[in-house]
C-alpha positions in Angstrom: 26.7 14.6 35.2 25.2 11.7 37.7 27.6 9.9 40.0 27.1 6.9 41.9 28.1 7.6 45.5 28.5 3.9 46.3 30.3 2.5 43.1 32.1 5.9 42.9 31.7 6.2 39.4 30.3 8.8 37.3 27.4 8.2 34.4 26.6 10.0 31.7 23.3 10.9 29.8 20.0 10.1 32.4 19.9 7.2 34.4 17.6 6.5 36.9 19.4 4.4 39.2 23.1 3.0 39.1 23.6 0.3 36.0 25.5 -1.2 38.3 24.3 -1.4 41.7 21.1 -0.2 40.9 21.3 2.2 43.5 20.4 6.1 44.0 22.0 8.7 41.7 23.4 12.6 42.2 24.5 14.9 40.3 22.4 16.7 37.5 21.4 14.6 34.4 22.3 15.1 31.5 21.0 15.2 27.6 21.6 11.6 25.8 24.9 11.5 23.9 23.0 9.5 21.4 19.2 10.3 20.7 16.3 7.5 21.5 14.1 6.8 18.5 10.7 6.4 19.9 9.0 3.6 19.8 6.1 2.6 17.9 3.1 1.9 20.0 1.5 -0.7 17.4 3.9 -1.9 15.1 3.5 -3.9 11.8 4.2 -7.3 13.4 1.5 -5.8 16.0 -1.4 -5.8 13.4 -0.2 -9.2 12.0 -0.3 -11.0 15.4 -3.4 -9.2 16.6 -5.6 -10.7 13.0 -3.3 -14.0 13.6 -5.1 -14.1 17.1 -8.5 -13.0 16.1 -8.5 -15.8 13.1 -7.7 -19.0 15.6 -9.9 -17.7 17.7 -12.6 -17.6 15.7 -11.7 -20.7 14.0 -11.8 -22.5 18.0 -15.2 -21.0 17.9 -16.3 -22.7 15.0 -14.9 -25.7 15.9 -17.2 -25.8 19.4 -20.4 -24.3 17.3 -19.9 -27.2 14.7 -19.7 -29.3 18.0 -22.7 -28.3 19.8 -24.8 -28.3 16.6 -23.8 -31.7 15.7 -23.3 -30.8 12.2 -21.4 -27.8 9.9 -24.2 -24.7 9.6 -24.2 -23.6 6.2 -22.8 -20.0 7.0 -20.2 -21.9 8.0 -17.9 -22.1 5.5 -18.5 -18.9 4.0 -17.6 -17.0 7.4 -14.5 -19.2 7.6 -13.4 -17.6 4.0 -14.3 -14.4 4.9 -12.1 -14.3 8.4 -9.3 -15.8 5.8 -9.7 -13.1 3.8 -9.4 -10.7 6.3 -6.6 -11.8 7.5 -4.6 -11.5 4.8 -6.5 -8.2 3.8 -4.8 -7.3 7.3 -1.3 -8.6 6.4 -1.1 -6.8 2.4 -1.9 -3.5 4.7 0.5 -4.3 7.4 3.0 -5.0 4.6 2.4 -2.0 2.2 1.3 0.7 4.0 3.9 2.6 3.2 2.7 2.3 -0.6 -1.1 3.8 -0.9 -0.9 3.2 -4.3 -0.1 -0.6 -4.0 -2.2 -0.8 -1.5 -5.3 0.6 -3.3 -4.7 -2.5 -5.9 -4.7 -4.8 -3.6 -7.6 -3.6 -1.4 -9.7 -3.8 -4.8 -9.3 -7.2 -6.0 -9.8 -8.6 -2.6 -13.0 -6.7 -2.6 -14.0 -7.9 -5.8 -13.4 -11.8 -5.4 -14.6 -11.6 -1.9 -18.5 -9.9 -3.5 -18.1 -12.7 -5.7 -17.8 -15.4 -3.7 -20.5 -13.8 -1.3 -22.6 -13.4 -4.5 -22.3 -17.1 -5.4 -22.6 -18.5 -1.6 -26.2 -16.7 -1.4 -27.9 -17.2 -4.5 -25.9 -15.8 -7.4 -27.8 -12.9 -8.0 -25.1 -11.5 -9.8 -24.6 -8.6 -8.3 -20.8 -8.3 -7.8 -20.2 -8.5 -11.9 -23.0 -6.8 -12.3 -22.0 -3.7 -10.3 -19.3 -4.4 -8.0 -16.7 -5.3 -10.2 -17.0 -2.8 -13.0 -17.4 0.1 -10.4 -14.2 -1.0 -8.3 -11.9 -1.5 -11.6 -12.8 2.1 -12.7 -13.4 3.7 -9.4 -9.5 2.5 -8.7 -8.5 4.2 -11.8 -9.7 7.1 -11.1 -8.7 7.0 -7.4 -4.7 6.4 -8.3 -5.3 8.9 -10.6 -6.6 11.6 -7.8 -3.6 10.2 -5.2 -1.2 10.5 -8.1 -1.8 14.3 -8.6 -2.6 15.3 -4.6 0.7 13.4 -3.8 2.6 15.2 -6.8 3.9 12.5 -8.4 4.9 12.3 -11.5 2.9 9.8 -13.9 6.0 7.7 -14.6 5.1 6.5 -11.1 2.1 5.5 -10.9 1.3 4.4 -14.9 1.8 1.3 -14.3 -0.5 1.0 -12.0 -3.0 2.1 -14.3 -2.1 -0.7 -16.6 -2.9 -3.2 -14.2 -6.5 -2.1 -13.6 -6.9 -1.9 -17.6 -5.7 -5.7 -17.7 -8.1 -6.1 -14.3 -11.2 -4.5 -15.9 -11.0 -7.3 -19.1 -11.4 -10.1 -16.6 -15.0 -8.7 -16.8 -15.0 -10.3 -20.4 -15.2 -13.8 -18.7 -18.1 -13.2 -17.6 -19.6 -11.4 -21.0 -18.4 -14.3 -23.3 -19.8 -17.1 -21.0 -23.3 -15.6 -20.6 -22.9 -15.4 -16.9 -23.5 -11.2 -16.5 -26.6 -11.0 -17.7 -27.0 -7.1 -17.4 -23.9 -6.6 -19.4 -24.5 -2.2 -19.7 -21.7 -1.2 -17.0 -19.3 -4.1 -17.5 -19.1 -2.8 -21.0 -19.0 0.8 -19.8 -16.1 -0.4 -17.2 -14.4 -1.5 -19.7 -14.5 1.0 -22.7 -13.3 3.7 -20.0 -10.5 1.6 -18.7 -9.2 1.2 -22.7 -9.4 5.0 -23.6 -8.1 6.6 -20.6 -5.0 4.1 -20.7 -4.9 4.4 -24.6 -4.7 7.9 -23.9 -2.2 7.9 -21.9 -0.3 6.1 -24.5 -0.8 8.5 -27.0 -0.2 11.6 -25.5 2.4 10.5 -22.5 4.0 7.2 -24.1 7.3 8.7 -23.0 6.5 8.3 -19.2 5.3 4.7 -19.8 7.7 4.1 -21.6 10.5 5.0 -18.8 8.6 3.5 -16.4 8.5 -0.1 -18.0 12.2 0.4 -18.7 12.8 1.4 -15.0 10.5 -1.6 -13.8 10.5 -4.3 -16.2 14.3 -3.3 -17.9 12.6 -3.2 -21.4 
């Protein structure tokens, strides 16, 4: 146990000078009665405030380029959206890290409305629904499929997110039925796979969906 020679008081745990004088300690310390959690080094809030910083500052940058030039380049606008989009690609992280799963949903339609907008800023060469969008919708399938079994889990917990790229992949129809993909071969593969291997799922393991929309949705 520390003591305080000059306050004459003893102090448990291990301090390094007196709480109340602040001055030198004796005596041997001792272990905490109560254990310390450490502290993160880069926290959630951390991340947030870091991208928060990054965006204005970028934005002030703009702001004197636009000023200097006299006028609003025409990357302009589309570098503004993109730092906006990374941004809050920052904050869904920050916020679900915890959930891979979540997160891989997320990470996916950012991805595919940020190509899109890309694709549309520089040309619209189509590209994004040409490639990128049926490749992420069934690549994300497949990848909560993989994390699903490497974590263990059981399929009532992650079916549901299987449902949701099966509803994302038919957004691809939009683009089918308006005549705007004009290479339509892997949007209609995309979305064929996306049907069967959720239809299968119905078929042979409708009891897990099942219990996972009562658990979720209270059907």
């Amino acid at each position: 146990m520390q003591q305080c020679n000059r306050c004459q008081i003893r102090i448990r745990g291990s301090k390094r000078v007196c709480p109340l004088c602040g001055g030198a300690l004796s005596g041997t310390p001792e272990d905490p009665a109560f254990p310390a959690l450490p502290r993160r080094k880069f926290s959630r809030m951390s991340a947030v405030k870091l991208a928060a910083f990054l965006l204005i500052a970028f934005l002030i940058t703009d702001a004197l380029i636009i000023y200097l030039l006299n006028g609003v380049p025409s990357w302009m606008p589309l570098a503004v959206f993109s730092a906006a989009v990374g941004f809050v690609d920052i904050c869904i992280l920050a916020y679900f890290r915890n959930n891979i799963l979540k997160n891989m949903q997320f990470q996916v339609v950012v991805g595919i409305v940020l190509s899109i907008v890309i694709d549309y800023s520089t040309g619209w060469y189509r590209w994004s629904i040409h490639w990128v969008f049926p490749i992420a919708v069934a690549s994300v399938m497949v990848a909560t499929i993989m994390t699903g079994v490497i974590l263990r889990m059981s399929l009532q917990e992650f079916v549901l997110y299987l449902l949701v790229d099966t509803l994302l992949s038919q957004i691809q129809w939009f683009f089918l039925l308006t005549h705007r993909n004009t290479f339509p071969l892997p949007a209609l593969i995309s979305i064929a796979s996306c049907i069967l291997l959720f239809l299968g799922i119905l078929i042979f393991r409708w009891r897990d969906f099942f219990s996972a929309s009562s658990r979720y949705f209270n059907i």
